[in-house]
PyMOL Python script that loads the backbone (N, CA, C, O; Angstrom):
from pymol import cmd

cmd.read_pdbstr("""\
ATOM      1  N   UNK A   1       0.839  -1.167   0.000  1.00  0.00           N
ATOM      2  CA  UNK A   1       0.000   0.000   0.000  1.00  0.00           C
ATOM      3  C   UNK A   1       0.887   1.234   0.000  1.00  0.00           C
ATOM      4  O   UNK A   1       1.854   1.378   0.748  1.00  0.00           O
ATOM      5  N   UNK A   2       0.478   2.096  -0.892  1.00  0.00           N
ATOM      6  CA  UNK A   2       1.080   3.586  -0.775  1.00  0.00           C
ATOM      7  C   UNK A   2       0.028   4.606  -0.257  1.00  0.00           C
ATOM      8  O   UNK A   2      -1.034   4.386   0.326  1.00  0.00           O
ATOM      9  N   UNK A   3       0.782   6.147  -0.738  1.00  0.00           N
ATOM     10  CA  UNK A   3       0.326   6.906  -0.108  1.00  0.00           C
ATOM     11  C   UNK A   3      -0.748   7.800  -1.743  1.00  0.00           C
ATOM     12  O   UNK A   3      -0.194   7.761  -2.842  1.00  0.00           O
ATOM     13  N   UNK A   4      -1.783   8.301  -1.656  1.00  0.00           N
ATOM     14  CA  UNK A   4      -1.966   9.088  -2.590  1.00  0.00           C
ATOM     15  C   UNK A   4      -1.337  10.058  -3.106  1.00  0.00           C
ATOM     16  O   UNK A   4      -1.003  10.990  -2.375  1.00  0.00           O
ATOM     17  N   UNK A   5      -1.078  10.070  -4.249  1.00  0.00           N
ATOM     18  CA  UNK A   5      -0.425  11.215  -5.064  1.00  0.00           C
ATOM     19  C   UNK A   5      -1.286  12.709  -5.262  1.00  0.00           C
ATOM     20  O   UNK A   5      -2.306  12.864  -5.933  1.00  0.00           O
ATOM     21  N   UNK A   6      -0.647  13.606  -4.572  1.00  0.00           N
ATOM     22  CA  UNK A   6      -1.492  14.686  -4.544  1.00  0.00           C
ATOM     23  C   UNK A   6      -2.074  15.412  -5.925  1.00  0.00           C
ATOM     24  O   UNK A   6      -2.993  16.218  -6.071  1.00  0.00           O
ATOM     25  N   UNK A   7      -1.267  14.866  -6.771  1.00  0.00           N
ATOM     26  CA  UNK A   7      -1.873  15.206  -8.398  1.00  0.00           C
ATOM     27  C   UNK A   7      -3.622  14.194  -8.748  1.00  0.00           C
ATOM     28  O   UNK A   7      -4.577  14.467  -9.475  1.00  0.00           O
ATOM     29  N   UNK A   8      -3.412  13.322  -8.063  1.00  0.00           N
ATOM     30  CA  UNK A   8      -4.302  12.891  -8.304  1.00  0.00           C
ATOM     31  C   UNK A   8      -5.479  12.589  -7.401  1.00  0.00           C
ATOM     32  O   UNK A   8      -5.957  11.469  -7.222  1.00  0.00           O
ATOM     33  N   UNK A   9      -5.947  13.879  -6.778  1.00  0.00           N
ATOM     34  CA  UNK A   9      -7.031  13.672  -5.603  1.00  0.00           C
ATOM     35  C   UNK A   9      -8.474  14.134  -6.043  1.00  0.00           C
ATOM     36  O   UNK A   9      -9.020  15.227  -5.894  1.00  0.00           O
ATOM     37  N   UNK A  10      -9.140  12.419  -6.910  1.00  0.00           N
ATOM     38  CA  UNK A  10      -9.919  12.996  -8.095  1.00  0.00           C
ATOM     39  C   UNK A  10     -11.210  12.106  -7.420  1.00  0.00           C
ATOM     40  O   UNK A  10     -10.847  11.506  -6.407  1.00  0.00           O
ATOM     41  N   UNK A  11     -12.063  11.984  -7.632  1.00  0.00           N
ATOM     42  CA  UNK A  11     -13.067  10.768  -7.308  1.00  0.00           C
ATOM     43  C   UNK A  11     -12.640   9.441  -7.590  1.00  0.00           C
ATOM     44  O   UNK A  11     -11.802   9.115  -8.432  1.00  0.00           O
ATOM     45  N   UNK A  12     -13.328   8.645  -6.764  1.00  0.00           N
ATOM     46  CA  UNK A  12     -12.740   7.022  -6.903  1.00  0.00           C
ATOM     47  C   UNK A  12     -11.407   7.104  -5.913  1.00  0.00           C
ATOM     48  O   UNK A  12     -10.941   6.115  -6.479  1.00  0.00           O
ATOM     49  N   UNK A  13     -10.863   7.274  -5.387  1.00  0.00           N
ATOM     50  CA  UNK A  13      -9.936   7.079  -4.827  1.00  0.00           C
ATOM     51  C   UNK A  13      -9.908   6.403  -2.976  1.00  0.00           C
ATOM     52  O   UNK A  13     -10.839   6.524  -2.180  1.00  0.00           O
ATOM     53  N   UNK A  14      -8.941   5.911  -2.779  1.00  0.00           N
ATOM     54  CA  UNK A  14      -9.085   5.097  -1.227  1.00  0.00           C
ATOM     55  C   UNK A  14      -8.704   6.311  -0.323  1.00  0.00           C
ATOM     56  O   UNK A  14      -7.519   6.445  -0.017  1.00  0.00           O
ATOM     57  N   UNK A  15      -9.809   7.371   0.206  1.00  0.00           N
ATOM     58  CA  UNK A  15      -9.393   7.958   1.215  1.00  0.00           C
ATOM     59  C   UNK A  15      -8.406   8.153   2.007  1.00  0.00           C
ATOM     60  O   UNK A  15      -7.607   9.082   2.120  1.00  0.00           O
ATOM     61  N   UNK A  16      -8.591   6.832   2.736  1.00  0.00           N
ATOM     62  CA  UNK A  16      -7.471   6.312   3.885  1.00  0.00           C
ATOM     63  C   UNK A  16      -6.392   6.518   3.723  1.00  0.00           C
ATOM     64  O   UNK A  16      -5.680   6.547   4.726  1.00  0.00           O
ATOM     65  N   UNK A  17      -5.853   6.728   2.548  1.00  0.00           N
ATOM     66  CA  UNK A  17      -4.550   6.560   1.767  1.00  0.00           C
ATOM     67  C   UNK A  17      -4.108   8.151   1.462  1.00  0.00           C
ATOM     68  O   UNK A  17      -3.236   8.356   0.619  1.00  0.00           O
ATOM     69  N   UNK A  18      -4.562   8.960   1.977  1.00  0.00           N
ATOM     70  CA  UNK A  18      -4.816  10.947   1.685  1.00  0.00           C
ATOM     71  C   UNK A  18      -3.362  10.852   2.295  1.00  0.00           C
ATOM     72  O   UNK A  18      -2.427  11.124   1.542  1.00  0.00           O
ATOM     73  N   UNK A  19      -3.085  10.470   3.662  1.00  0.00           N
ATOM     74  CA  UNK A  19      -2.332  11.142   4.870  1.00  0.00           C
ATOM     75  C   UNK A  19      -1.094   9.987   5.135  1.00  0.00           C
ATOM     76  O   UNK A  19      -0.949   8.786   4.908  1.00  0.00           O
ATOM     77  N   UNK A  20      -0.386  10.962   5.683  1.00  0.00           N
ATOM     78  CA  UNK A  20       0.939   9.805   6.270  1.00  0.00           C
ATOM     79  C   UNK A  20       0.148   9.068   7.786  1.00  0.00           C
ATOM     80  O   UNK A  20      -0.614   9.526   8.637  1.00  0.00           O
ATOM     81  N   UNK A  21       0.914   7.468   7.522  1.00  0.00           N
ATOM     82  CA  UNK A  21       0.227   6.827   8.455  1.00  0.00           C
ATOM     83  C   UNK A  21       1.682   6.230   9.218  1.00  0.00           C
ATOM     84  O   UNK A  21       2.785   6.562   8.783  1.00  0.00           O
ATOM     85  N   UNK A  22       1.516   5.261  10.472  1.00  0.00           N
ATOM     86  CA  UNK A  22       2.416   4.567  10.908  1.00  0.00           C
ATOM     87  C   UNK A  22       2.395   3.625   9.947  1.00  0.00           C
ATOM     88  O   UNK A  22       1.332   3.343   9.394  1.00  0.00           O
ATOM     89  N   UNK A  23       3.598   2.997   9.609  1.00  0.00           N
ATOM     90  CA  UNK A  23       4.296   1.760   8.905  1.00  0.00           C
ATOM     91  C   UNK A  23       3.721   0.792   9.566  1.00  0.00           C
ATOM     92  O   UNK A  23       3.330  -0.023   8.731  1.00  0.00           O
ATOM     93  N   UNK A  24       3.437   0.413  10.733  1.00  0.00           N
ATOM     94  CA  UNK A  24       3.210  -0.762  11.064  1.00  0.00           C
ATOM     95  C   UNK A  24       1.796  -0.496  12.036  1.00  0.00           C
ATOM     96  O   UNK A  24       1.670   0.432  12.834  1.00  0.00           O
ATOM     97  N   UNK A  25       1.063  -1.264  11.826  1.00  0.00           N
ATOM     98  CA  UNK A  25      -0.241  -1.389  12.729  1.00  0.00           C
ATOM     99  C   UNK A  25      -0.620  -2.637  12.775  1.00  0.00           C
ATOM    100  O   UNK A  25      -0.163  -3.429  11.952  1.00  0.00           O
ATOM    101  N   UNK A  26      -1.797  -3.166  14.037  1.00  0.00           N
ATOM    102  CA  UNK A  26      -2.203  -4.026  14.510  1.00  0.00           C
ATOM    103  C   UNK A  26      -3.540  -4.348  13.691  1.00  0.00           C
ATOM    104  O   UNK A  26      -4.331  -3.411  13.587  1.00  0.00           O
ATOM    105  N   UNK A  27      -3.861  -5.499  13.132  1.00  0.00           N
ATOM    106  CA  UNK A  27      -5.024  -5.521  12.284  1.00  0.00           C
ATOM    107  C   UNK A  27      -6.476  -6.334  13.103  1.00  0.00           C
ATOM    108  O   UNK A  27      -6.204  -7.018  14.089  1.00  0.00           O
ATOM    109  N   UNK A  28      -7.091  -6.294  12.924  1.00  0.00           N
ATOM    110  CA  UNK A  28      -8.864  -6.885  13.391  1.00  0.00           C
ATOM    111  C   UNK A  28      -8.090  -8.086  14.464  1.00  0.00           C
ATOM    112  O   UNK A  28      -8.205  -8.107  15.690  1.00  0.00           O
ATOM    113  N   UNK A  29      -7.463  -8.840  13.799  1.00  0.00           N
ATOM    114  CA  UNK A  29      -7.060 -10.451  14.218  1.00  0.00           C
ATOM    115  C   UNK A  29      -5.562 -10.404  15.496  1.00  0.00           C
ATOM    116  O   UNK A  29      -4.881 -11.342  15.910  1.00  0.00           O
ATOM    117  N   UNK A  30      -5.494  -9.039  15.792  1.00  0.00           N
ATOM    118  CA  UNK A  30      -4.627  -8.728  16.754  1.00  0.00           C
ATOM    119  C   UNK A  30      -3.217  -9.352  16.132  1.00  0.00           C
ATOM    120  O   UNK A  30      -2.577 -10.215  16.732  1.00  0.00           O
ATOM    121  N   UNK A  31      -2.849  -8.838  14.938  1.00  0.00           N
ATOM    122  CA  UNK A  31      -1.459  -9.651  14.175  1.00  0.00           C
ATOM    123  C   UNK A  31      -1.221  -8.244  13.930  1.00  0.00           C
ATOM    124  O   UNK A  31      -2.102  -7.430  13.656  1.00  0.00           O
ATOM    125  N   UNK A  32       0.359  -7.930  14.073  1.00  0.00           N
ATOM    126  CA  UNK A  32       1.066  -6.920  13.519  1.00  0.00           C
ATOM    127  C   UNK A  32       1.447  -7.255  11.942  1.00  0.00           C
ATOM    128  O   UNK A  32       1.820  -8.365  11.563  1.00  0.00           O
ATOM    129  N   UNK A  33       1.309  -6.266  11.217  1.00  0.00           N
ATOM    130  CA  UNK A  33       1.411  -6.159  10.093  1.00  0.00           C
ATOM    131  C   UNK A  33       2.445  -4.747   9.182  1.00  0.00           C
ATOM    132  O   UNK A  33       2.138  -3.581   9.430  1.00  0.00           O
ATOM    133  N   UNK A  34       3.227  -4.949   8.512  1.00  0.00           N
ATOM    134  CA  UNK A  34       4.160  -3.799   8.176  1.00  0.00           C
ATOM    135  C   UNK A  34       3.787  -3.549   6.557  1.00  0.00           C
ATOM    136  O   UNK A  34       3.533  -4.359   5.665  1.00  0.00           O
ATOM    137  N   UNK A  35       3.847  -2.396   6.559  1.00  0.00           N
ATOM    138  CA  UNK A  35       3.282  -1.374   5.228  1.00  0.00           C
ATOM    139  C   UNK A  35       4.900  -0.658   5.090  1.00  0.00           C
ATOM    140  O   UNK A  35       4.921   0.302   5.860  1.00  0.00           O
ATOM    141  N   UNK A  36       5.523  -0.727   4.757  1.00  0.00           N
ATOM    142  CA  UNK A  36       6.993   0.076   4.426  1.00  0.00           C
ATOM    143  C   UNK A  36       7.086   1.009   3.546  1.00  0.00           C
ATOM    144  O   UNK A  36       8.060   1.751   3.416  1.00  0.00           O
ATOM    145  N   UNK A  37       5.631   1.038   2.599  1.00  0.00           N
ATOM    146  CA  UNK A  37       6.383   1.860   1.543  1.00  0.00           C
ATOM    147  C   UNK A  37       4.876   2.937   1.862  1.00  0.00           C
ATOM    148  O   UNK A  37       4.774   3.849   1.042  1.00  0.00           O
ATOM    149  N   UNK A  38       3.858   2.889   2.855  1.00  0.00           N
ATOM    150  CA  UNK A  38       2.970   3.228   3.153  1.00  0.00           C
ATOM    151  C   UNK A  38       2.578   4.941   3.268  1.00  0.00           C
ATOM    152  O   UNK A  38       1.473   5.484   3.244  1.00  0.00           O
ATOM    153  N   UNK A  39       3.714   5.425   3.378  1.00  0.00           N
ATOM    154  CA  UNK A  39       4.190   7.039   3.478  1.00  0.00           C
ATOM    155  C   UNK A  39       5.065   7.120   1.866  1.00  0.00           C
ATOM    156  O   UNK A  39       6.129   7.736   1.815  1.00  0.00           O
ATOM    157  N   UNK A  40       4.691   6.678   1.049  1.00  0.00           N
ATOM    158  CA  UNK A  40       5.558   6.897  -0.462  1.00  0.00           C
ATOM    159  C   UNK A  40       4.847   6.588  -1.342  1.00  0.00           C
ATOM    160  O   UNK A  40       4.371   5.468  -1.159  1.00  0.00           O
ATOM    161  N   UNK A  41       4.367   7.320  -2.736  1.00  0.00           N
ATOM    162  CA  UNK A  41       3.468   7.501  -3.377  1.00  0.00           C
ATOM    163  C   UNK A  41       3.811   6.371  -4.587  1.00  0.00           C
ATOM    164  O   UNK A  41       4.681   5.596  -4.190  1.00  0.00           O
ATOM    165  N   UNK A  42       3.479   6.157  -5.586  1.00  0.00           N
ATOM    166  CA  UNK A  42       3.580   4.818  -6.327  1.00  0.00           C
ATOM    167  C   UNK A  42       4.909   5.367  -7.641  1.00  0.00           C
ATOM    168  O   UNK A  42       5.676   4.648  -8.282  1.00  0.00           O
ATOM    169  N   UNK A  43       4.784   6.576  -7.661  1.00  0.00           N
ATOM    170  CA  UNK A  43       5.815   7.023  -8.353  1.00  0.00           C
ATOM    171  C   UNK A  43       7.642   7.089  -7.931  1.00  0.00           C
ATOM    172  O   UNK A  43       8.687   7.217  -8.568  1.00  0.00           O
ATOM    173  N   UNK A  44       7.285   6.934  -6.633  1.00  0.00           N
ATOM    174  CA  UNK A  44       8.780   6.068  -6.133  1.00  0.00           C
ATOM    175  C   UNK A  44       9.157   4.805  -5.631  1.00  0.00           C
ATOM    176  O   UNK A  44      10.140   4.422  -4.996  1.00  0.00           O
ATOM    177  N   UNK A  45       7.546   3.917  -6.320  1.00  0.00           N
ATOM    178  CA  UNK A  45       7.878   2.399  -6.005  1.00  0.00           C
ATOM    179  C   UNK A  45       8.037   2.509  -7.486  1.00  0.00           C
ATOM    180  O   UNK A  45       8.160   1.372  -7.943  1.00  0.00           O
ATOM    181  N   UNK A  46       8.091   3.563  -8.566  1.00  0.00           N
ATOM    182  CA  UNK A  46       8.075   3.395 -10.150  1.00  0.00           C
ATOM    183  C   UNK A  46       9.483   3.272 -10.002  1.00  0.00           C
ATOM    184  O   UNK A  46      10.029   2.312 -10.546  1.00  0.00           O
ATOM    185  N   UNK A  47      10.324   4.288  -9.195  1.00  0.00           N
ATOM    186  CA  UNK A  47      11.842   4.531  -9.080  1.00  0.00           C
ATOM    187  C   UNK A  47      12.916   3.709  -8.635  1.00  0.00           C
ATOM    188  O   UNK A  47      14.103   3.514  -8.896  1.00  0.00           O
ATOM    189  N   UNK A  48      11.755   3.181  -7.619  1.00  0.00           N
ATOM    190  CA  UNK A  48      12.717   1.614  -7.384  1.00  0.00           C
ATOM    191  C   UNK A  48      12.702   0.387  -8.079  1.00  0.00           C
ATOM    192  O   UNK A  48      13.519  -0.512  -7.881  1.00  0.00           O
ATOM    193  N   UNK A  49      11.378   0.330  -9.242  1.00  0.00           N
ATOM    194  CA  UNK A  49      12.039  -0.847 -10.166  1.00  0.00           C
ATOM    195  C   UNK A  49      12.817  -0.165 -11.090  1.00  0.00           C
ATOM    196  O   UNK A  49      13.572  -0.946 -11.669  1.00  0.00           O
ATOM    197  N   UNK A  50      12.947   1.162 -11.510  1.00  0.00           N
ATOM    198  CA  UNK A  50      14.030   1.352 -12.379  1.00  0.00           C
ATOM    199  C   UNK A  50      15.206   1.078 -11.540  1.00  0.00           C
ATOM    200  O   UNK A  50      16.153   0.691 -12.224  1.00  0.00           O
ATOM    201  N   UNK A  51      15.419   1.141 -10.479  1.00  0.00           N
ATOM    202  CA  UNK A  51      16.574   1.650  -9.744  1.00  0.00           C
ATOM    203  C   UNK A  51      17.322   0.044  -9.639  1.00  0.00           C
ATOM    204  O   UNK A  51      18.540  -0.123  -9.700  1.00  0.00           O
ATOM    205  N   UNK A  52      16.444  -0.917  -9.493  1.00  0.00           N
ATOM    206  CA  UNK A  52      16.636  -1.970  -8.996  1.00  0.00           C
ATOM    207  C   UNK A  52      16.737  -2.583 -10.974  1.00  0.00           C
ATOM    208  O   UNK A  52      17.754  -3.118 -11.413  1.00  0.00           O
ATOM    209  N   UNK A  53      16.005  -2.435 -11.477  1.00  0.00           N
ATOM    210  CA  UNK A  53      16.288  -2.937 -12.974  1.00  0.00           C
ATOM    211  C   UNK A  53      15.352  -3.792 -13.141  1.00  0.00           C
ATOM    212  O   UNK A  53      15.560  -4.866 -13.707  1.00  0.00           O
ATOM    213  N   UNK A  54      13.837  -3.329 -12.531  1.00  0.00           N
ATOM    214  CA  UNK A  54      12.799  -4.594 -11.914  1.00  0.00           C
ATOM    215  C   UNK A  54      11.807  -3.944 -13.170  1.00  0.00           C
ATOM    216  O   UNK A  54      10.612  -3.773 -12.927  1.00  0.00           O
ATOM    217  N   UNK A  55      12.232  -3.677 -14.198  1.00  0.00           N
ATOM    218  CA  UNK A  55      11.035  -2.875 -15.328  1.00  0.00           C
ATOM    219  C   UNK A  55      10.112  -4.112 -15.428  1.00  0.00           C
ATOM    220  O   UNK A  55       8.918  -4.234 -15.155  1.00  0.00           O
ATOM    221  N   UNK A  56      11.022  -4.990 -15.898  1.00  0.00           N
ATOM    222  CA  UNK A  56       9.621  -5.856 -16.606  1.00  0.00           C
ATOM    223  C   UNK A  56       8.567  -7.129 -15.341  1.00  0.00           C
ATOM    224  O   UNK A  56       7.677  -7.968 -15.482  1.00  0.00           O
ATOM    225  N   UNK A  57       9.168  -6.707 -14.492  1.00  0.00           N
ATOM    226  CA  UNK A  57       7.896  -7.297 -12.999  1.00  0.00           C
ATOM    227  C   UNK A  57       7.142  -6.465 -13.137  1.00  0.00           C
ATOM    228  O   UNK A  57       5.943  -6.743 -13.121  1.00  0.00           O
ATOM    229  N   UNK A  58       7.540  -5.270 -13.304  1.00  0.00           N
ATOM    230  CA  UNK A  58       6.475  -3.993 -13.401  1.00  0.00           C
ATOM    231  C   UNK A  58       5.380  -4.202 -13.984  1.00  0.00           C
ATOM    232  O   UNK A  58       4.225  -4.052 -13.585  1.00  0.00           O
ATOM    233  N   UNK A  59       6.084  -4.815 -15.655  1.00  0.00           N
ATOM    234  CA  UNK A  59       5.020  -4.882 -16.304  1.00  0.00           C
ATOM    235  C   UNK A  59       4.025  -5.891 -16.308  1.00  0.00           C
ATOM    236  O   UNK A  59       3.113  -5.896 -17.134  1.00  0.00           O
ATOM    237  N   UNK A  60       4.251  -7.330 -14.821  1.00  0.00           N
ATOM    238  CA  UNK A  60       3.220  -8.288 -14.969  1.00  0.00           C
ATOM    239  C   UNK A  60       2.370  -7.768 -14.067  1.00  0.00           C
ATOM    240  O   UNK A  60       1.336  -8.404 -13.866  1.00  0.00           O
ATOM    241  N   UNK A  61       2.576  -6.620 -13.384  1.00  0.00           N
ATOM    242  CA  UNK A  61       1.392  -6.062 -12.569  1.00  0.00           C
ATOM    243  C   UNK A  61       0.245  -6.015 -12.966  1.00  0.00           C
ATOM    244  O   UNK A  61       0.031  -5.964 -14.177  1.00  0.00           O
ATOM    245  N   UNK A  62      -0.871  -6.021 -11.976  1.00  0.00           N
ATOM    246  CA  UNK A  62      -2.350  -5.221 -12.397  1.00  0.00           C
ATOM    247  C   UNK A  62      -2.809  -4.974 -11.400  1.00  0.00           C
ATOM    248  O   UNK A  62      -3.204  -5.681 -10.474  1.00  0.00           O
ATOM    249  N   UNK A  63      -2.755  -3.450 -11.632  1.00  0.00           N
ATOM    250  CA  UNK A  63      -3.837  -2.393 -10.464  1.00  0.00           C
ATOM    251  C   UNK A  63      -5.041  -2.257 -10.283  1.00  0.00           C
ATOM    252  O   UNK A  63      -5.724  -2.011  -9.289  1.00  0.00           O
ATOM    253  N   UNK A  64      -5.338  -2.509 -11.760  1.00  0.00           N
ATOM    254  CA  UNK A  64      -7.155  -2.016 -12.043  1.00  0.00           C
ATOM    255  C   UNK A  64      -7.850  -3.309 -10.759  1.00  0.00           C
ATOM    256  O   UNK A  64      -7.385  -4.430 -10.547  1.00  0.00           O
ATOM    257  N   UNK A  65      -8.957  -2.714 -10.146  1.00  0.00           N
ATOM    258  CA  UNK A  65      -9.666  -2.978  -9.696  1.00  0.00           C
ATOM    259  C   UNK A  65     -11.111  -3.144  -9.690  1.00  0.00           C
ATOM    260  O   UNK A  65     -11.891  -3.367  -8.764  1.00  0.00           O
ATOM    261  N   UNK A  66     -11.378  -2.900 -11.576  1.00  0.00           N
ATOM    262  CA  UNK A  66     -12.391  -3.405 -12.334  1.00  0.00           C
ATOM    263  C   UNK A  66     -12.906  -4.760 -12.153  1.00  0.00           C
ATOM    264  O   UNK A  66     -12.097  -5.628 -12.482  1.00  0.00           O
ATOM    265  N   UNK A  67     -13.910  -5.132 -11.768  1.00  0.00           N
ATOM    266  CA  UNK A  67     -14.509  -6.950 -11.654  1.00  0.00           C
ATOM    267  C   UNK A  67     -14.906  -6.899 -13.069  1.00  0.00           C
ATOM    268  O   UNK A  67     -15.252  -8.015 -13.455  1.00  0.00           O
ATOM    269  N   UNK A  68     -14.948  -6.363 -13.603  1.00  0.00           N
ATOM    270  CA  UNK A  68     -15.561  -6.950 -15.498  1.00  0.00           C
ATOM    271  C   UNK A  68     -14.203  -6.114 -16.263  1.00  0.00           C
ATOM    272  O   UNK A  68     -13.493  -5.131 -16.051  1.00  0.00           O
ATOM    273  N   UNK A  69     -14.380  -7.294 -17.365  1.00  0.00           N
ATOM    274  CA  UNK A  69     -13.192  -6.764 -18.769  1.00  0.00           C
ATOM    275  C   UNK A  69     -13.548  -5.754 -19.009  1.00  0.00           C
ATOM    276  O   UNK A  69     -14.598  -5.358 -18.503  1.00  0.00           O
ATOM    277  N   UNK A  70     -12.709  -4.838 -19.991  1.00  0.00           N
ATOM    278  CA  UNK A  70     -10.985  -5.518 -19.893  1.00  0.00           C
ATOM    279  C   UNK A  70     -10.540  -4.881 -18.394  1.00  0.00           C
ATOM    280  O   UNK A  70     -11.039  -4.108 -17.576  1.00  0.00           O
ATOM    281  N   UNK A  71      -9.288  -5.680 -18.530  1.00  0.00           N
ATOM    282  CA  UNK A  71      -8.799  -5.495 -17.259  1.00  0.00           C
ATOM    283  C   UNK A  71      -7.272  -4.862 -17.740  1.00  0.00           C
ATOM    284  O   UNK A  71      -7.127  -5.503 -18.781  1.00  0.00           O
ATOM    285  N   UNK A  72      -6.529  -4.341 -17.671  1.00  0.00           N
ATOM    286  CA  UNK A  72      -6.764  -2.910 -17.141  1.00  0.00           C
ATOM    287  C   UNK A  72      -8.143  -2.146 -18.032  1.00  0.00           C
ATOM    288  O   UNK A  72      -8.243  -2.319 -19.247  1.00  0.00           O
ATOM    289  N   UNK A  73      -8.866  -1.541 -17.477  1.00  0.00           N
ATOM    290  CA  UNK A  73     -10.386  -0.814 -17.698  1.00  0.00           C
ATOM    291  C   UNK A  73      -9.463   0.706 -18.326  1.00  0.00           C
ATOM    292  O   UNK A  73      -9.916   1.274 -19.320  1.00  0.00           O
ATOM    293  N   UNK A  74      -8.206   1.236 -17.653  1.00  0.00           N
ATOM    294  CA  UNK A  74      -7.813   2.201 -17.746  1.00  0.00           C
ATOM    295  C   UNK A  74      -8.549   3.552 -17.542  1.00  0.00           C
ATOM    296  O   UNK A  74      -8.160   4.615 -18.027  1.00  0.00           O
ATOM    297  N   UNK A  75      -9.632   3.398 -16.787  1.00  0.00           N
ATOM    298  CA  UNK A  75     -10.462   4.622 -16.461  1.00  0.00           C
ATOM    299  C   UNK A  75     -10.412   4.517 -15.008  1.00  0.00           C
ATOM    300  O   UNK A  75     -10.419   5.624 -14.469  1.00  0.00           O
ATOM    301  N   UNK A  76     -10.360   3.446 -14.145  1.00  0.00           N
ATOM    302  CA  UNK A  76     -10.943   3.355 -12.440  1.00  0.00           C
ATOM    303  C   UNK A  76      -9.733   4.735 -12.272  1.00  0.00           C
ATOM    304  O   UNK A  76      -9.245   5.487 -13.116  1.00  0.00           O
ATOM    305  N   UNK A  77      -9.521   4.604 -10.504  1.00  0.00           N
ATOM    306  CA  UNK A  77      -8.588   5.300  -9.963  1.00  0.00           C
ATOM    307  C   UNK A  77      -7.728   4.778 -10.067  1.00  0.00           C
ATOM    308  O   UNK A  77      -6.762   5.489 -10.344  1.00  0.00           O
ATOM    309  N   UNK A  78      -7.417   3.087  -9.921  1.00  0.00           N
ATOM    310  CA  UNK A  78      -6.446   2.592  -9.748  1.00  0.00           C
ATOM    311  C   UNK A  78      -5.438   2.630 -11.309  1.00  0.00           C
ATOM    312  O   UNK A  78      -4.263   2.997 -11.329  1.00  0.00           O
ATOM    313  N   UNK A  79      -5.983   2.304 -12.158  1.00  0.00           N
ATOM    314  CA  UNK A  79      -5.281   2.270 -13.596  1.00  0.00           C
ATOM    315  C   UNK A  79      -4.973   3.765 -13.599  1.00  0.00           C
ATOM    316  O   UNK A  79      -3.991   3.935 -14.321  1.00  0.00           O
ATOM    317  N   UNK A  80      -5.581   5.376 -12.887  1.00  0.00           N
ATOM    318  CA  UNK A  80      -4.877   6.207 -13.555  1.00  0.00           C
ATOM    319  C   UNK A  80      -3.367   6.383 -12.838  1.00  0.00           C
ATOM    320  O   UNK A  80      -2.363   6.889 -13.339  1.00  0.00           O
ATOM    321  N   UNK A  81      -3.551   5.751 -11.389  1.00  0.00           N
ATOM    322  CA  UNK A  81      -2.609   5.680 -10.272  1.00  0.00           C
ATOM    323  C   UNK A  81      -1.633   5.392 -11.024  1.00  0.00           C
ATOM    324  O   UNK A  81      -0.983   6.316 -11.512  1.00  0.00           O
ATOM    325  N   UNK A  82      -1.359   4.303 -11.248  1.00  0.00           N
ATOM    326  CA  UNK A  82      -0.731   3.324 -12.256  1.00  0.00           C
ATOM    327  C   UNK A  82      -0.142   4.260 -13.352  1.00  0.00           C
ATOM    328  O   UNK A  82       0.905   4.860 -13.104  1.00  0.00           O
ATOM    329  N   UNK A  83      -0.681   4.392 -14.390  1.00  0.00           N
ATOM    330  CA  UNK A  83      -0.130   5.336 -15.256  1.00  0.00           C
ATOM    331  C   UNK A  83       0.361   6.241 -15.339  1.00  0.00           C
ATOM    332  O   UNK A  83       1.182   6.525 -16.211  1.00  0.00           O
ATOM    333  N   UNK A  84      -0.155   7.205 -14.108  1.00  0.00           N
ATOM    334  CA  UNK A  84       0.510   8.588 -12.924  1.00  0.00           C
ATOM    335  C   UNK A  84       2.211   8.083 -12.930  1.00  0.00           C
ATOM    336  O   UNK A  84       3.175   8.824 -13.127  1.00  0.00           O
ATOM    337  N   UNK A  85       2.231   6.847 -12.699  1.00  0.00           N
ATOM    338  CA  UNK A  85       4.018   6.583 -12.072  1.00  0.00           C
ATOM    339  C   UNK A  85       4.617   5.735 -12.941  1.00  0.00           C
ATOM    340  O   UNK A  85       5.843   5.849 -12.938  1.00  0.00           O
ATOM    341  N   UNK A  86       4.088   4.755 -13.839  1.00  0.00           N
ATOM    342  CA  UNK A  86       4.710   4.138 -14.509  1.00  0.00           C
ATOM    343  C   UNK A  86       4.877   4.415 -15.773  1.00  0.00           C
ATOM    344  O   UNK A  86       5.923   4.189 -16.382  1.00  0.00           O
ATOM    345  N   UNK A  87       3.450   5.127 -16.453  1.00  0.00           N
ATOM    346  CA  UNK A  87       3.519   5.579 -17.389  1.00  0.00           C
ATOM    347  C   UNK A  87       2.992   4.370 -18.320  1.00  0.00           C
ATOM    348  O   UNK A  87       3.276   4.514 -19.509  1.00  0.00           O
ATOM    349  N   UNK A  88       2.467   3.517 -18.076  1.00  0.00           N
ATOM    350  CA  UNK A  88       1.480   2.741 -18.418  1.00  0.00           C
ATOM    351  C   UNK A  88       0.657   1.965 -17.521  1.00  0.00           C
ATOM    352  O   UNK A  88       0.835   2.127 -16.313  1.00  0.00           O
ATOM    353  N   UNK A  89      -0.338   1.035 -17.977  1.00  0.00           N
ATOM    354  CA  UNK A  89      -1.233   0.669 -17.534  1.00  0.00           C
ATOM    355  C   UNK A  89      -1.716  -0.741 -16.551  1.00  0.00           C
ATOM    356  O   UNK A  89      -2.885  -0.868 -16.186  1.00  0.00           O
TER     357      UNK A  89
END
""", "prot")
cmd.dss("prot")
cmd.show_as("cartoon", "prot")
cmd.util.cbc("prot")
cmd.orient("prot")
């Protein structure tokens, strides 16, 4: 999980995700759980597969969060997220 990109604070988007949070929190089931990149927007998890040379994992991703085809939809929030940092879909 990241943080929202302030360019993109459009409808459709996960609230929760507006503000810097703690890295690590306690979930429903009383299990600690760690978010590391949780305070960093998706355009510098874009920087660390260049950085790392991780382009083409990149590209077996999928963000869209469309339940019907196609998938990437390229309209939700999540596909513009996506395209915001990677520069595709």
């Amino acid at each position: 999980m990241t943080i929202n990109p302030q360019e993109l604070m459009i409808e459709g988007r996960d609230t929760t995700r507006d503000t810097k949070r703690q890295w690590r929190k306690k979930s429903l089931l009383n299990i600690w759980h760690y978010q590391p990149f949780i305070n960093h927007d998706k355009k510098r998890i874009a920087q660390l597969y260049k950085q790392y040379n991780l382009q083409d994992l990149a590209e077996l991703t999928v963000s869209c969060e469309a339940e019907q085809s196609p998938r990437p939809c390229k309209t939700c929030w999540w596909c513009k997220e996506k395209y915001w940092a990677f520069g595709f879909y």
